[in-house]
FIGUGU-204262 format. One record per residue (C-alpha): residue in three letters; x, y, z. Coordinates in pm, whole numbers, plus 50000, padded with zeros to 5 digits. Layout:
BEGIN
AlaXYZ...
***
This chain:
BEGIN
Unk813022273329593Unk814262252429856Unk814312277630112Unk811142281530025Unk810062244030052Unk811942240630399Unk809292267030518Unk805902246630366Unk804622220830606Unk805042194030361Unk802282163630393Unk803162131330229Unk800672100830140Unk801462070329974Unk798432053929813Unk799412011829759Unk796881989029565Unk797681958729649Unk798601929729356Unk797601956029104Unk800471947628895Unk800021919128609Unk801351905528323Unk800211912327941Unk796841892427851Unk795741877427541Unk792241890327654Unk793361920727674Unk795031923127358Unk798291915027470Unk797681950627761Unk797771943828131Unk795071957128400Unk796391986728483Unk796641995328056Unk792961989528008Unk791742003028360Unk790842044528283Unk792822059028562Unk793242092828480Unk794232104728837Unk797352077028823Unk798082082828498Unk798402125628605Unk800732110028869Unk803082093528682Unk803382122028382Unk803732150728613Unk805992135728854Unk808602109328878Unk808862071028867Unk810322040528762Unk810202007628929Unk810651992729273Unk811701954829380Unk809741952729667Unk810611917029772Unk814401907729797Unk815411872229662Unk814391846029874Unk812231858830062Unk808361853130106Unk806201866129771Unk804041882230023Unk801821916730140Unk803971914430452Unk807921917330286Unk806231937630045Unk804661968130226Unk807391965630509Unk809831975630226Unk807302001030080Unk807182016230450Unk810872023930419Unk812481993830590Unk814671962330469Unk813181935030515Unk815721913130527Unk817091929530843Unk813591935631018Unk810891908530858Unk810151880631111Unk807311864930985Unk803361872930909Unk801871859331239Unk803531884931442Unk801981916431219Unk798601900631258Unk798911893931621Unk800101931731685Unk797191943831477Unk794281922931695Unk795981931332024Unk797531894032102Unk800721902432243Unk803901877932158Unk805641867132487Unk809301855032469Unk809531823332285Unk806011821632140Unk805511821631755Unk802541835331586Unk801061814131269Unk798681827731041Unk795221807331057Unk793121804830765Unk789671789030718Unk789901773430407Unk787391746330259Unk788391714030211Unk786981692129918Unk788251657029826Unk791441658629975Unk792331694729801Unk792281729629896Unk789141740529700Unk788841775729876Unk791851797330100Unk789061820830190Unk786601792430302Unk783871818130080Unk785251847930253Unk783351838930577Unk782341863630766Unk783961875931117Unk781241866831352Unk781121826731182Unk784481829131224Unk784721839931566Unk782431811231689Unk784371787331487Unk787681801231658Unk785801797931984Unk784811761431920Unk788091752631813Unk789481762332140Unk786591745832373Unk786851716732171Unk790731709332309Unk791521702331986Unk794871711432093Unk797081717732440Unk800261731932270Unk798721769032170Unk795381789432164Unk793561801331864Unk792591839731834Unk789851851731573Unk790671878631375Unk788821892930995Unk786741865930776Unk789291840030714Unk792171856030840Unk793111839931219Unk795821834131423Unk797511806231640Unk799931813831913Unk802141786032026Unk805261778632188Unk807051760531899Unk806971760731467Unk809981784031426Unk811781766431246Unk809241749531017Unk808581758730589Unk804511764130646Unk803241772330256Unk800131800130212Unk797351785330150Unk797071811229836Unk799821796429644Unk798381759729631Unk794331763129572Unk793191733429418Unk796491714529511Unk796451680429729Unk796491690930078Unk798881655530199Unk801441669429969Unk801881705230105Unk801501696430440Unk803991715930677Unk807421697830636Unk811041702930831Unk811351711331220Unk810761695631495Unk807041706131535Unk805741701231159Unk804201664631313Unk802351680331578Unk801221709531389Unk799731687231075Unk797781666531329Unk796221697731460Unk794721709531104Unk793941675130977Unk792431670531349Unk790251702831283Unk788391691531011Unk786031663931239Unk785461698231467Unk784571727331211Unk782721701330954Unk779801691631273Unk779771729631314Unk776361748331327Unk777881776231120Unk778951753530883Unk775891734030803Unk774071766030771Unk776921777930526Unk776051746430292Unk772771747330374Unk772871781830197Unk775211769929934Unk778121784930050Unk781751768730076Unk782271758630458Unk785471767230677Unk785711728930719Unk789651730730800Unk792441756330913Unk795521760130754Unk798731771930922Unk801101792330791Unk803331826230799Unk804611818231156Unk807061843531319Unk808501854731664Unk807951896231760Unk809891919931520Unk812461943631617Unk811661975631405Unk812742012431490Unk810052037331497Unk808882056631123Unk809402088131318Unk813162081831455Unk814122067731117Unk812532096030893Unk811642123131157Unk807322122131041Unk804532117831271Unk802262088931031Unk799572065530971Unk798422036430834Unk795352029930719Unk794201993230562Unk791661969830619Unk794231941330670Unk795721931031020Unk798991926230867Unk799361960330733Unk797861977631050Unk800411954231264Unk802961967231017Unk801892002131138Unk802001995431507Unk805431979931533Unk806742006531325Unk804732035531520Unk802592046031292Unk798872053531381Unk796352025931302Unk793422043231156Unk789762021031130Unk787662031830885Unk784272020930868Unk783012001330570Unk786521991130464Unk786321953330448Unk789751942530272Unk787431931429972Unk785521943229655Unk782661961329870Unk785541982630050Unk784212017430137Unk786822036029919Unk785222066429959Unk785892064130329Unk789382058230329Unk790122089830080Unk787962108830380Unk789512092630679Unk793092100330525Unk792442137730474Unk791162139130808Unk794032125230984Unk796772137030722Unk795832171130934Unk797172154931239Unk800382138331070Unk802772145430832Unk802722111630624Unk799842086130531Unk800222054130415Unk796762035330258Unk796562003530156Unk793941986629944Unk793541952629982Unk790741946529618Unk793171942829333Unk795071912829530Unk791651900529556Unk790611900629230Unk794171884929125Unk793791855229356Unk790481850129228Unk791171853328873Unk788441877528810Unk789501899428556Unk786481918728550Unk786741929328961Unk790531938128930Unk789721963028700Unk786351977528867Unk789201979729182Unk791771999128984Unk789452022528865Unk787652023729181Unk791552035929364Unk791932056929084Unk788222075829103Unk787162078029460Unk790432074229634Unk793672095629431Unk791232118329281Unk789692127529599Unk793132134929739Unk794462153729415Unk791412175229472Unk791552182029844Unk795062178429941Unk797682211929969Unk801392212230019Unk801482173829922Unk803502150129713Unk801952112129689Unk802932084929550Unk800812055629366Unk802412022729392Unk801831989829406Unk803091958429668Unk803521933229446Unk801971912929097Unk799221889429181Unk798501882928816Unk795341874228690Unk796571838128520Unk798911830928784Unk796371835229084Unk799281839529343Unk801711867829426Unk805391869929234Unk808551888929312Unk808561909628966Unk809251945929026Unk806431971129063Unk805402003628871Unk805422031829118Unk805192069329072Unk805762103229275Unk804082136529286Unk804022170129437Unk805472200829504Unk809022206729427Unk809232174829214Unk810662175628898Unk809352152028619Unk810702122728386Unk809342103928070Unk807122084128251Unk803722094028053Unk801282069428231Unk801102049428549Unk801572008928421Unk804011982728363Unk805601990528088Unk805392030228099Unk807312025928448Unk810462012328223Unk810732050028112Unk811022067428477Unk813712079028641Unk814422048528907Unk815922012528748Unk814451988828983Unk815802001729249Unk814861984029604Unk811341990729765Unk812602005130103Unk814432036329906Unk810752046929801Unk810272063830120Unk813482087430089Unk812262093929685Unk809342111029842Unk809952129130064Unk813162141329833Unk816362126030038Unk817042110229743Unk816652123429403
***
């Protein structure tokens, strides 16, 4: 048999739905999303193959996409994580000189001295582009320029912040703003100033008296986080000799992709949010899996849903990954093995991401199977893999280790 294999071109997709992991509800009768969600194609997965479960985000380190999916991709990220700014940056074509840091930028609406809103109502890219281009007309600052990038998802290049603790906007909704204000470092004075400063500019804003006018929730302030100099990170193909891909609606995870060589596919219709063309991505990966030998896809809904607290969309996402995206693979894909995983929790009561390890599961020719019977929390205790660390999912499929 394993002459045999050595002859098939093997193709290999990994299939991540971001936050899809939760805890138990009392809602749900003590089940979590991914119990009550029918996913037959993830649940065929995980009792033909093998699984178990992955820590994805060492101790310590940032509860985020970026650690996350950097370890899924086959890298520590304690030895090659830098920072989210940097990923982003890559991914919209700003390029990092030496010295310069890269901060995340959100749009997030202000209200009564709190963080009402770390979407700012999931403004659209074009309002946000002219709000990143009035921010930068408007001098509001000297010491950096901003760069627009997807709805509220920005960036701000500067030439200092390095050393500061910025906190994601995420993790603090509804929380006072003057108490999680960017603290330590030389720079956290000058970088407060600029986002309190912002909110006399963006609040006068055409866009933004249209938005309330409408009764939306206005980008009336940015928030700066996620800050990072340019990553180091060996190419996908040197480390584990495989052309690849990437293909997300997210900046981070297509920067992700581009420092660690891997194709950044677009796909049109995929928006990072419930009204993601799934369909699309299922087509756009068996089109370029032709081309490649590995695929990476990341869904950005479920992480939504989480931060949200919408119980209702998470689901509708799961099932929506499940349906149009794995079963459209299952069907189309030959000489394969895929794996169905997930970054990180971003639990439904919690409304932020935590570091708790993740159900994943492996499929495909030449795999053998364990006692894994469906693809969820608790099944995942049964697999093969002990919470093993995220970056050794990579060498599970493609069978380096077994």
């Amino acid at each position: 048999m394993g002459g045999l294999l050595a002859q098939i071109i093997m193709k290999y997709v990994v299939v991540v739905g971001d936050g899809m992991a939760d805890y138990p509800l009392k809602v749900l009768e003590g089940k979590t999303p991914l119990e009550v969600a029918s996913t037959p194609n993830m649940d065929f997965i995980a009792s033909k193959g093998k699984g178990g479960k992955l820590v994805t985000i060492p101790n310590g380190m940032p509860r985020g996409s970026g650690v996350a999916n950097l370890s899924l991709l086959g890298y520590n990220p304690e030895r090659y994580y830098t920072g989210r700014g940097p990923l982003e940056a890559a991914s919209a074509g700003v390029p990092l000189g030496r010295g310069e840091i890269a901060f995340r930028c959100n749009f997030i609406t202000e209200h009564n001295g709190r963080i009402e809103d770390f979407t700012a109502g999931h403004i659209s890219g074009q309002e946000g582009k002219q709000l990143i281009g009035l921010l930068n007309t408007s001098r509001l600052t000297t010491h950096g320029k901003f760069h627009a990038g997807v709805s509220y998802r920005n960036l701000f290049i500067c030439s200092c912040g390095a050393d500061v603790k910025a906190v994601p906007p995420h993790d603090i909704t509804g929380e006072r703003i003057d108490r999680n204000l960017i603290k330590d470092g030389e720079s956290a004075e000058l970088l407060n100033k600029i986002m309190l400063d912002s909110k006399n500019i963006l609040e006068k804003s055409e866009v933004n008296r249209k938005r309330v006018a409408a009764g939306h929730n206005p980008a009336n302030m940015i928030w700066l986080w996620g800050q990072g100099k340019k990553p180091e990170i060996p190419d996908f193909k040197e480390v584990y000799s495989l052309r690849g891909a990437v293909i997300s609606a997210v900046d981070l995870i297509k920067g992700l992709g581009i420092y660690t060589g891997l194709r950044a596919i677009s796909v049109p219709g995929a928006t990072g949010y419930y009204d993601t063309n799934y369909g699309n991505k299922a087509d756009y990966a068996l089109k370029i899996i032709e081309e490649v030998d590995y695929c990476y896809i990341h869904i950005e809904s479920p992480d939504e849903a989480g931060h949200e607290g919408n119980l209702e969309m998470k689901i509708k996402a799961i099932e929506a990954i499940d349906k149009e995206i794995i079963g459209r693979l299952l069907d189309n894909l030959e000489n394969f093995r895929i794996a169905v995983v997930t970054d990180h929790p971003t639990p439904i009561e919690v409304r932020t991401h935590t570091a708790d390890a993740v159900p994943f599961a492996v499929y495909g020719l030449g795999n053998n199977r364990d006692e894994m019977k469906a693809f969820s929390e608790k099944d995942a205790d049964k697999g093969r893999y002990h919470k093993i660390k995220g970056w050794e999912l990579t060498n599970i499929l493609i069978d380096k280790t077994r």
